[in-house]
C-alpha positions as CSV (number, residue, x, y, z in Angstrom):
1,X,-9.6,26.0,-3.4
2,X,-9.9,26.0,0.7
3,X,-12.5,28.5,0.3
4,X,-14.5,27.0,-2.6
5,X,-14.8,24.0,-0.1
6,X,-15.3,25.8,2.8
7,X,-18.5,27.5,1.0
8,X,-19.2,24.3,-0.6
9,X,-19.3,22.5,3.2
10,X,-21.9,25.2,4.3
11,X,-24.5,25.4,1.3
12,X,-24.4,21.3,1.2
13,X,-24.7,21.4,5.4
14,X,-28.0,22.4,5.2
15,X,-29.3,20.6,1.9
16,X,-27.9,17.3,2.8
17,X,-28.8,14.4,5.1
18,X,-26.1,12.0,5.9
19,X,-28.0,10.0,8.6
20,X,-30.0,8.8,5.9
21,X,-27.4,8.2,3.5
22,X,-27.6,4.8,2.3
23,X,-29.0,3.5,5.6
24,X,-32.5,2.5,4.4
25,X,-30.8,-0.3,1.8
26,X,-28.1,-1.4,4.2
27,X,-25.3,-0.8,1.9
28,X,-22.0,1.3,1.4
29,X,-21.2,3.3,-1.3
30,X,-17.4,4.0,-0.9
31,X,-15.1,6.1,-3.3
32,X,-11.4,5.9,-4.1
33,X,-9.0,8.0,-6.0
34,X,-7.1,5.6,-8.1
35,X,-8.0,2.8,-10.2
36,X,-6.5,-0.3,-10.1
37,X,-5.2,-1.3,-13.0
38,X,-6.5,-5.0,-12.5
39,X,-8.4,-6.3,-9.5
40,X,-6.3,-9.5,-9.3
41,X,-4.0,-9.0,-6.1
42,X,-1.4,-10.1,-8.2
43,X,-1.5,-7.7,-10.4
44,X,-2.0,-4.4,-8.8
45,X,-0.3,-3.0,-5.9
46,X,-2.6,0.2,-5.1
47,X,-4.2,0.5,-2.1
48,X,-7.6,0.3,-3.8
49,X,-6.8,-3.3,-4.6
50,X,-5.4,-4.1,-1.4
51,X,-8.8,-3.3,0.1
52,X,-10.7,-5.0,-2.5
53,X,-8.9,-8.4,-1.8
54,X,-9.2,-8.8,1.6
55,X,-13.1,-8.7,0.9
56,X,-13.4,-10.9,-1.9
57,X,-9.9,-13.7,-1.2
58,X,-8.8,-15.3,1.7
59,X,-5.3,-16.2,2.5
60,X,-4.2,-19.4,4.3
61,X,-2.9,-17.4,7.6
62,X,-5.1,-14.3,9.2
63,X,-3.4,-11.4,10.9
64,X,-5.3,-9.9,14.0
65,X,-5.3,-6.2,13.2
66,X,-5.7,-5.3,16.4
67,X,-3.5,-8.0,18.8
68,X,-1.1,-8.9,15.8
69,X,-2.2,-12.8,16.3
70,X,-2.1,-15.1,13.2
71,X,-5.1,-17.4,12.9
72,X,-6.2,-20.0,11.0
73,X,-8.6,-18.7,7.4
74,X,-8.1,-20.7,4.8
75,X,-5.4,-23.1,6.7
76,X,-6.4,-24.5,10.2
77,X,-2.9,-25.7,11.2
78,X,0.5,-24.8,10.1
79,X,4.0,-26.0,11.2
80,X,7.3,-25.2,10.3
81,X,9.0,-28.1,9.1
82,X,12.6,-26.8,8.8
83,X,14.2,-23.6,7.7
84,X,12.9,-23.9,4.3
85,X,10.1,-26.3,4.6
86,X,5.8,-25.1,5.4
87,X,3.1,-27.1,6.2
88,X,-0.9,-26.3,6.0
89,X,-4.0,-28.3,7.2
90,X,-6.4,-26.4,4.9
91,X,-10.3,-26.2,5.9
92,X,-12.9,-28.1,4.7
93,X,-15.9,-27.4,3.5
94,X,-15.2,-23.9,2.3
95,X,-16.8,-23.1,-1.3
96,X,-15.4,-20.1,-4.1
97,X,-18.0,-17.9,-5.5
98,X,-18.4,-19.9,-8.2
99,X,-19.7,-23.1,-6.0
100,X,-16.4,-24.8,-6.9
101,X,-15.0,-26.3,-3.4
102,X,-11.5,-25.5,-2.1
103,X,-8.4,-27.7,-1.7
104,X,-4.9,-28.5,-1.8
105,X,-5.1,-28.0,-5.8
106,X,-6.2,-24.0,-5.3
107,X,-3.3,-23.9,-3.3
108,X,-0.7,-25.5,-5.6
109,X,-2.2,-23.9,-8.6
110,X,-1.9,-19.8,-7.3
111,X,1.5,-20.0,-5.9
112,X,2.9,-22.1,-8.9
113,X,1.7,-20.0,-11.2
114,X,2.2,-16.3,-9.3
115,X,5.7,-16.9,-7.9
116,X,7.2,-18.0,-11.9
117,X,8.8,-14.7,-13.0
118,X,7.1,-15.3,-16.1
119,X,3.8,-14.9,-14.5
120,X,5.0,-10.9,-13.9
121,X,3.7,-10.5,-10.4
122,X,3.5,-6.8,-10.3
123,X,5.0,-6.9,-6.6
124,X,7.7,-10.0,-7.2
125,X,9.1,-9.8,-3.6
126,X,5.7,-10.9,-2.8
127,X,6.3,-14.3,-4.5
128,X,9.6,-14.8,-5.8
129,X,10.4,-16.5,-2.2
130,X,8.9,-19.3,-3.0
131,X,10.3,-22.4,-4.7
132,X,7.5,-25.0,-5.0
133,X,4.6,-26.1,-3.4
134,X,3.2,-29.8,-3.2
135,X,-0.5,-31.3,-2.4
136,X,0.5,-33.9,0.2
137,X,-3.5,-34.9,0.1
138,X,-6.6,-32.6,-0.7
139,X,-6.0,-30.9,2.1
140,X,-2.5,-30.7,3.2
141,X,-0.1,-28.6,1.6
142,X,4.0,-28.5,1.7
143,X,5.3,-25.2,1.0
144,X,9.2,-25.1,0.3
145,X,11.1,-21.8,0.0
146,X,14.1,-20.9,-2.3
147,X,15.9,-20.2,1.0
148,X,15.1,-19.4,4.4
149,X,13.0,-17.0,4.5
150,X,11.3,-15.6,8.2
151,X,8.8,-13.4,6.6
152,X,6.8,-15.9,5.0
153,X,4.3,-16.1,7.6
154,X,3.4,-12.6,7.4
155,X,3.3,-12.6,3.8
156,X,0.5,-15.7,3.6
157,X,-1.5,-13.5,6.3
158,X,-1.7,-10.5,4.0
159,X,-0.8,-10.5,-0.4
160,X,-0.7,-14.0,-1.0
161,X,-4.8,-15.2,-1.4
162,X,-5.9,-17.9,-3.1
163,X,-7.7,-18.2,-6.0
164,X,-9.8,-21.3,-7.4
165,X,-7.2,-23.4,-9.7
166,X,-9.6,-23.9,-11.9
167,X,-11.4,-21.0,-13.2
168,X,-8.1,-19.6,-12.9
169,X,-6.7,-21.9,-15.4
170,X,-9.2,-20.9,-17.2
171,X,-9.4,-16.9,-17.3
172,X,-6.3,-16.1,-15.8
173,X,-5.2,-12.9,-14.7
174,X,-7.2,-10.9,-17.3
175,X,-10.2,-12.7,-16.8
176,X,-9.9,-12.7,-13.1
177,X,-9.9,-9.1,-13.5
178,X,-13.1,-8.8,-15.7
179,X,-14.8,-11.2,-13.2
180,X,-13.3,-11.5,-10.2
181,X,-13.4,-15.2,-8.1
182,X,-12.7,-15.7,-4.4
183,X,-13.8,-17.1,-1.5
184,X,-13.8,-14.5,0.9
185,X,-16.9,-12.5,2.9
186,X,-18.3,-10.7,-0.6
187,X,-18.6,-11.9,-4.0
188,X,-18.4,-9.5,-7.1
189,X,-21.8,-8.6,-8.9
190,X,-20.6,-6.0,-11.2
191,X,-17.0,-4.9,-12.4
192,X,-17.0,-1.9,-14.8
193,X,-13.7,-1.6,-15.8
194,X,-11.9,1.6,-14.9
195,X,-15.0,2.8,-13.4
196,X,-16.5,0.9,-10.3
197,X,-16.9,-2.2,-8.6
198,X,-20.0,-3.7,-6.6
199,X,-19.4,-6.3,-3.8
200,X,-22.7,-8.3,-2.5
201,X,-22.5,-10.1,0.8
202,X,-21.8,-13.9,0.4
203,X,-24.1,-15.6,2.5
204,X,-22.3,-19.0,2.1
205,X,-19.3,-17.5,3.7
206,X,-17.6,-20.4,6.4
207,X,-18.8,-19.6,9.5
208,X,-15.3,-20.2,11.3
209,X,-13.3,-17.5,9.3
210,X,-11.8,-14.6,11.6
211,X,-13.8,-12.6,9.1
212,X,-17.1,-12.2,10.4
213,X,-20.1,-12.4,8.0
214,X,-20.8,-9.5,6.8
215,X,-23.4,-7.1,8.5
216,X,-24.0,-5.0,5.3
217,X,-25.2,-6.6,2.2
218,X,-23.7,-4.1,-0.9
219,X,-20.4,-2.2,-1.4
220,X,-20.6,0.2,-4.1
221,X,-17.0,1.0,-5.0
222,X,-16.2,3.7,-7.2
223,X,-13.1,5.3,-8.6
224,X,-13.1,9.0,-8.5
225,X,-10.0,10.6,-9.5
226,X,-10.9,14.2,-8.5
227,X,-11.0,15.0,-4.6
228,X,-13.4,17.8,-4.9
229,X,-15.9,15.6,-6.5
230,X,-15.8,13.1,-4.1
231,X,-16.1,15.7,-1.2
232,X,-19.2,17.3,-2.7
233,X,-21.1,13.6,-3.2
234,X,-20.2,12.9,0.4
235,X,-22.1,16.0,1.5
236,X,-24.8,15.4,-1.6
237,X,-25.6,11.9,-0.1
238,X,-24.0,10.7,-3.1
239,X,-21.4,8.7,-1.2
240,X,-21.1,7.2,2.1
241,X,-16.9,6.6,2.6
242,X,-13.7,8.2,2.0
243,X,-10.6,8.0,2.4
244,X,-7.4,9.7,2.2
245,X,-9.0,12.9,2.8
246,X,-6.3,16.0,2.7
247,X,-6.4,17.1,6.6
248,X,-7.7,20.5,6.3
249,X,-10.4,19.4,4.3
250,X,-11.2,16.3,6.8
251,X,-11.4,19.1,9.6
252,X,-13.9,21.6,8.0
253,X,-16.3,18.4,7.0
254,X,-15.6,16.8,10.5
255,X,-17.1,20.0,12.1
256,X,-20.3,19.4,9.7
257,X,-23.0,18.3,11.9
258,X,-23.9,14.8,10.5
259,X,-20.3,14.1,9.5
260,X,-17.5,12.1,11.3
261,X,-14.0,12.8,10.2
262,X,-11.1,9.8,11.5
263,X,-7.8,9.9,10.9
264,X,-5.0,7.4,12.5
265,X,-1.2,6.8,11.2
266,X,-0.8,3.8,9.2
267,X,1.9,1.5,8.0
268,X,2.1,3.8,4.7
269,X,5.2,5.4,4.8
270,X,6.3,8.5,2.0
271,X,9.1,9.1,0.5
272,X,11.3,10.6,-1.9
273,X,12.9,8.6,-5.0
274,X,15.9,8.8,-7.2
275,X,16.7,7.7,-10.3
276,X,20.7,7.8,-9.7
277,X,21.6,5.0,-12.4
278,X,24.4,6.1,-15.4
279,X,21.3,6.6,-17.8
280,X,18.9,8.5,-15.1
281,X,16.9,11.3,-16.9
282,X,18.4,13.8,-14.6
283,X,22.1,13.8,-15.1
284,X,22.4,15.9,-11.9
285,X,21.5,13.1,-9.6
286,X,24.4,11.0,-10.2
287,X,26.0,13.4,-7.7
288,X,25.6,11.9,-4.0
289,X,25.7,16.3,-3.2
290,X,22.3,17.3,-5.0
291,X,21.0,14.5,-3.3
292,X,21.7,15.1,-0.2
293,X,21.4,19.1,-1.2
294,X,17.5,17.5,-1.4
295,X,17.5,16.1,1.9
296,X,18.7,19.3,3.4
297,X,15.7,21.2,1.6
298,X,13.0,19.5,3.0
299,X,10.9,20.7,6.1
300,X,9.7,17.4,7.4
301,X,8.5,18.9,10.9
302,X,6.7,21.6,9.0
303,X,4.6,19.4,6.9
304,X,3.9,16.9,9.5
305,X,2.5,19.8,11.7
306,X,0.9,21.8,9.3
307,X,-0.3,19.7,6.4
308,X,-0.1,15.7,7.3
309,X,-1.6,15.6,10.8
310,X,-3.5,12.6,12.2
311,X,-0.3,11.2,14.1
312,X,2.3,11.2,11.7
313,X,6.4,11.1,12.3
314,X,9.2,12.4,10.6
315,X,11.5,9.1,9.0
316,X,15.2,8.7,8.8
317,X,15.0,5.5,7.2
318,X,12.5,4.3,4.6
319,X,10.4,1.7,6.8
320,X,7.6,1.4,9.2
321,X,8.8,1.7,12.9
322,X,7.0,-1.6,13.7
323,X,8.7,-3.6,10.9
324,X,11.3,-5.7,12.2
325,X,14.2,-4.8,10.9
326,X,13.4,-1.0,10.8
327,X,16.1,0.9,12.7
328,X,17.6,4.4,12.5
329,X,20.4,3.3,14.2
330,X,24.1,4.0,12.2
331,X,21.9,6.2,9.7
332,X,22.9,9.7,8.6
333,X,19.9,12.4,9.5
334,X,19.3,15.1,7.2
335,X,18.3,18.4,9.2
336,X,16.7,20.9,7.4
337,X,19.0,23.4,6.4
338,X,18.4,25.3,3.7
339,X,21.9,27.0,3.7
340,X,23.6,23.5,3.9
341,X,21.7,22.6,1.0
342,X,22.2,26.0,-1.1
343,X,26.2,25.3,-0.9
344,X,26.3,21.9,-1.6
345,X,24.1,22.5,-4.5
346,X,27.1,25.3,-5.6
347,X,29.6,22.6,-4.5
348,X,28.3,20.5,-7.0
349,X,28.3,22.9,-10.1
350,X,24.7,24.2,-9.2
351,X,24.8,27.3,-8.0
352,X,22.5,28.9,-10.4
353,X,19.4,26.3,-9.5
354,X,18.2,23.0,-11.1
355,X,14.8,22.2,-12.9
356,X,13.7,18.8,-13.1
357,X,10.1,17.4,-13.5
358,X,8.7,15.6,-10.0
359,X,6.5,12.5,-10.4
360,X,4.0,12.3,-8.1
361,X,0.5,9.8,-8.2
362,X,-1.3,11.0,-4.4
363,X,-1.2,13.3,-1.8
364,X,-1.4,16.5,-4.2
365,X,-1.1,18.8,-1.7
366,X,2.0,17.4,-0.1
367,X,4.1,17.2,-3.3
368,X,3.3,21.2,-4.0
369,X,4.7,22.1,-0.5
370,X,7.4,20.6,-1.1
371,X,8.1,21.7,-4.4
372,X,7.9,24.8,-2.3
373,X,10.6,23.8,-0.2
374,X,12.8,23.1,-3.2
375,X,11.8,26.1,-4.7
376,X,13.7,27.8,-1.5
377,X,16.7,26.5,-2.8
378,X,17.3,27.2,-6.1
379,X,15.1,24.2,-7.9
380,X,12.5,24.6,-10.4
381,X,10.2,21.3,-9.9
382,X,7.9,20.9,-12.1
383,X,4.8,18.8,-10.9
384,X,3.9,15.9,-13.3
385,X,0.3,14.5,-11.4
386,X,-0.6,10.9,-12.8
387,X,-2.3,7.5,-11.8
388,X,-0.1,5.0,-10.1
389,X,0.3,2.6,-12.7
390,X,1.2,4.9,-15.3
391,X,4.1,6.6,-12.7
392,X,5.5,3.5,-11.7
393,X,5.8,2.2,-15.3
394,X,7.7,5.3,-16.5
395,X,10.0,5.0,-13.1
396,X,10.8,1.5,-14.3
397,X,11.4,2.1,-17.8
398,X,14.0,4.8,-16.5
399,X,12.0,7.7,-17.8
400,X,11.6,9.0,-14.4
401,X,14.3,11.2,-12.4
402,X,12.6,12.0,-9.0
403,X,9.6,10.6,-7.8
404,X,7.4,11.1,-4.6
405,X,6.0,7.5,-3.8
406,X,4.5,5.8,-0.9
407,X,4.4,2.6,0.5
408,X,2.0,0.3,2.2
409,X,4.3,-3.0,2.8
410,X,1.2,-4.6,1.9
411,X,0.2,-4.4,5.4
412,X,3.9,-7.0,5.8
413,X,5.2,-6.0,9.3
414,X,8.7,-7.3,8.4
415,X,11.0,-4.9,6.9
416,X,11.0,-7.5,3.7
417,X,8.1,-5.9,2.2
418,X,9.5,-2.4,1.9
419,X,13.1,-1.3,1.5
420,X,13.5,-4.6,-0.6
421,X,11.0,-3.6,-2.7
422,X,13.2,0.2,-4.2
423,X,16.3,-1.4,-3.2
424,X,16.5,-4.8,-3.7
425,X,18.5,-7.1,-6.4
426,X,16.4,-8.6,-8.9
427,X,14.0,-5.4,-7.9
428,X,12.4,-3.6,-10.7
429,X,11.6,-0.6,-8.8
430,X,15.0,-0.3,-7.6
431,X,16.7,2.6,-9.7
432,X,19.8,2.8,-7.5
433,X,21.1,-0.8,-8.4
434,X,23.6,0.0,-5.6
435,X,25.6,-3.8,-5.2
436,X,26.4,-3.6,-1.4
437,X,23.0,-2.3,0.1
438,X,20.9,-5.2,-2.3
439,X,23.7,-7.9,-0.4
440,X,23.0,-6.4,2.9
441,X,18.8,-6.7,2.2
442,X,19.2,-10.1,0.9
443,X,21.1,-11.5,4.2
444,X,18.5,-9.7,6.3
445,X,15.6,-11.4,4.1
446,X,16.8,-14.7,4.2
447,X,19.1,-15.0,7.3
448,X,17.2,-17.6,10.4
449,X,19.4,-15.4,13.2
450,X,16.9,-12.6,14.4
451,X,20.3,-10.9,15.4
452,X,21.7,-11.6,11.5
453,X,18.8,-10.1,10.3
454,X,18.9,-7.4,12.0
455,X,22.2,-6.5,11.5
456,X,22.1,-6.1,8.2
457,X,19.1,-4.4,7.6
458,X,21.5,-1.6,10.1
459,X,24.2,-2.1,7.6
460,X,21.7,-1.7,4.6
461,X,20.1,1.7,6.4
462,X,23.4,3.3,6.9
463,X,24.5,2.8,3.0
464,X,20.7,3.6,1.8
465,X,21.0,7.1,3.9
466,X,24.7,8.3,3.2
467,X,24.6,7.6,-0.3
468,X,21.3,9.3,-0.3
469,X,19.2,7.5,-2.8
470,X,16.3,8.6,-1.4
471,X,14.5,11.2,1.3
472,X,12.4,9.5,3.9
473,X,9.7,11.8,4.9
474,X,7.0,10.8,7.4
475,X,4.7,8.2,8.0
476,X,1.4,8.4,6.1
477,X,-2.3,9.1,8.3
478,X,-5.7,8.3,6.4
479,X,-8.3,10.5,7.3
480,X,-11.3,8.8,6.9
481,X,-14.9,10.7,6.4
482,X,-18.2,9.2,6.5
483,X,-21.6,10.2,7.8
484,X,-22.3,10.2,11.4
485,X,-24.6,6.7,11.3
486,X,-22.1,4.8,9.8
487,X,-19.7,3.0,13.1
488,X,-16.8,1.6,11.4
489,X,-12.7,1.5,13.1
490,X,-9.7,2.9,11.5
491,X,-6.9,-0.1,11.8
492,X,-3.1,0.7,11.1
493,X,-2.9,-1.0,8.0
494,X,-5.1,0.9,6.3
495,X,-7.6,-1.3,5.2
496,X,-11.4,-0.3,6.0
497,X,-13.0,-3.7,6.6
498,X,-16.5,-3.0,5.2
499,X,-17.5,-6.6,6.7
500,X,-17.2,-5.1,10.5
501,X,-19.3,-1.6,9.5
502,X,-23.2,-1.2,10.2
503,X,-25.4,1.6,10.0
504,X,-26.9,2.8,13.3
């Protein structure tokens, strides 16, 4: 495959212009690899649809993704009543795509109807926070939360947009899918289901958002499953942005005259997940020994070096560094150690291998080297490749035993948005259901006391990694490729912000 590309790179070097690219009609025609399975932020959490809502929504609260400073989008003024109590002075003046004009009632409206279980939030820790939320006038909202809960800030700053109440009354999620409604920097021309998506540049956009207006007028976005045929549009002129480009293809086509290849580590963190419940389809992970037989088997220093690149690091625990909360501190390390992992394997009436099938929705190449690495050990894993939705619908209906997953947070820097998330009571990703750690998570989610908090996200950590439930791996990088002429920045939370990009 290396050397298909590499011969594909050279013939397509010399046929292909990429200054021109898509220059002359000042738009973007980007690619991903997954497709959402519905553009509503609600009802999605693939990257894919992260990306697409910060272009067409707004949320109350903006997060500097440089300086980490909240401002004022949606909200102009926000004060924290009391432990459990939120209060927004909404902008005026600011109009959805549909010309309807926003106010307290958009407000009310998404987060009543998104944080009611029945709703089926397809990330409830996004929303299930939240207990009910008032109009105090047309343009002051109260916001009160089930209990205390510090993370709320972040969350409004990041998942939680606002959609008009109306229309959304209306449609609901499903039609809010087929035709998308926000108020944010581009409006949606075209949605072809499954297929692609086109974003035009809303020229009514309010001119004091910390979202600039937008300096490119189209996004063409496009879901294209296959790596190798995005690569060869890129160099075709087909495409003008990737992402999530294996490393040692973003090298060869960074070496391309014409081509820029960026890379930078994200929030994204990868993992490895078990399904350890009484009914999990692998009977053999109900022993805490093959579990941590698994840890011992994996070469996390190898495949950062050799095959993740662009900054990544090696995890103990299952969060971002930055998150607060996130600590290594108390938690047992797994060194590779393939003779460790051989004998507890044996110890645990092994000794003669395993087979098992392992899940996996991205990052191709990673999941094969380490099948490798499990291979080295004794265990047949047999790679079952499929798009996110349809994994993580399997993993919750039990019918998955091992899975390798990743996790954005959402772009959350508060360790609420992740290890809650697989580990969590209430969870429906959580396929440990271990009592003590989901008691520990919920004191560190709701607890005022930074100190509280932090403690027992520790405690949480230390159960999480002895019991082994999982395999941390390393922090996720995004190499980014794009012709020469197109100046955009690579931010940490992996979100390309096509409003920022020009053409030179």
């Amino acid at each position: 495959m290396r050397r298909t590309l590499g011969a594909l790179l050279l013939s397509l070097a010399v046929a292909a212009s990429p200054a021109m690219a898509d220059k002359a009609s000042n738009s973007i025609r980007f690619a991903y690899d997954q497709v959402p399975e519905n553009v509503d932020p609600y009802f999605n959490n693939l990257r894919a649809g992260v990306i697409i809502s910060q272009h067409v929504w707004d949320t109350l609260i903006y997060r500097d993704p440089t300086t980490g400073e909240y401002k004022g989008q949606l909200a102009t003024k926000w004060t924290i009543v009391n432990d459990t109590t939120l209060e927004f002075d909404l902008r005026k003046g600011v109009k959805f795509h549909d010309g309807s004009d926003f106010t307290a009632e958009d407000v009310v409206y998404t987060f009543t109807y998104v944080s009611k279980p029945e709703s089926r939030a397809t990330t409830q820790a996004n929303v299930n926070w939240i207990d009910k939320v008032e109009a105090l006038d047309p343009y002051k909202v109260r916001l009160t939360t089930k209990t205390p809960f510090p993370g709320a800030i972040d969350y409004l700053s990041g998942p939680l947009v606002i959609h008009p109440a109306k229309y959304y009354e209306k449609v609901g999620p499903k039609g809010m899918n087929e035709k998308p409604v926000g108020s944010g920097p581009f409006r949606v021309s075209s949605h072809v289901i499954g297929k692609s998506l086109t974003l035009e540049r809303n020229p009514d956009y309010f001119k004091d958002s910390p979202k600039p207006l937008a300096k490119v007028g189209k996004v063409e976005i496009r879901f294209i499953p296959d790596r190798q045929t995005q690569m060869a549009e890129i160099m075709a002129g087909g495409l003008d942005f990737i992402m999530n480009v294996p490393k040692d293809q973003a090298d060869q086509i960074g070496a391309v005259p014409g081509y820029q290849a960026v890379s930078g580590e994200t929030m994204r963190i990868a993992f490895l997940h078990f399904n350890a419940l009484p009914e999990t389809p692998t009977a053999a992970f109900k022993d805490v020994r093959v579990r941590q037989a698994i840890n011992h088997a994996i070469n996390k220093d190898a495949l950062v070096k050799e095959i993740v690149g662009g900054g990544s690091r090696p995890l103990v625990t299952p969060c971002f560094f930055t998150q607060f909360g996130c600590t290594a501190e108390g938690a047992t390390a797994y060194p590779y150690d393939p003779a460790k992992a051989k004998a507890l394997l044996k110890e645990a009436g092994f000794g003669n291998g395993l087979s098992f099938d392992f899940y996996a929705y991205r990052e191709r190449q990673q999941s094969e080297a380490i099948i490798n690495d499990l291979a080295a050990i004794g265990i047949k894993a047999n790679l079952r490749f499929l798009q996110y939705a349809a994994m993580r619908d399997q993993m919750r209906g039990g019918k998955v035993g091992f899975a390798f997953q990743t996790w954005g947070s959402n772009s959350v820097n508060d360790v609420s948005a992740s290890t809650p998330v697989y580990f969590g009571a209430g969870s429906a990703d959580d396929v440990s259901r271990d009592p003590e750690i989901q008691s520990f998570l919920k004191t560190g989610d709701t607890s005022v006391k930074p100190d509280d908090r932090k403690s027992a996200y520790r405690k949480a950590y230390a159960l999480i990694s002895e019991r082994a439930y999982t395999v941390p791996l390393y922090t996720v990088p995004t190499y980014y490729v794009a012709p020469a002429a197109l100046t955009f920045k690579a931010y940490p939370d992996e979100c390309p912000r096509f409003w920022e990009m020009s053409w030179k």
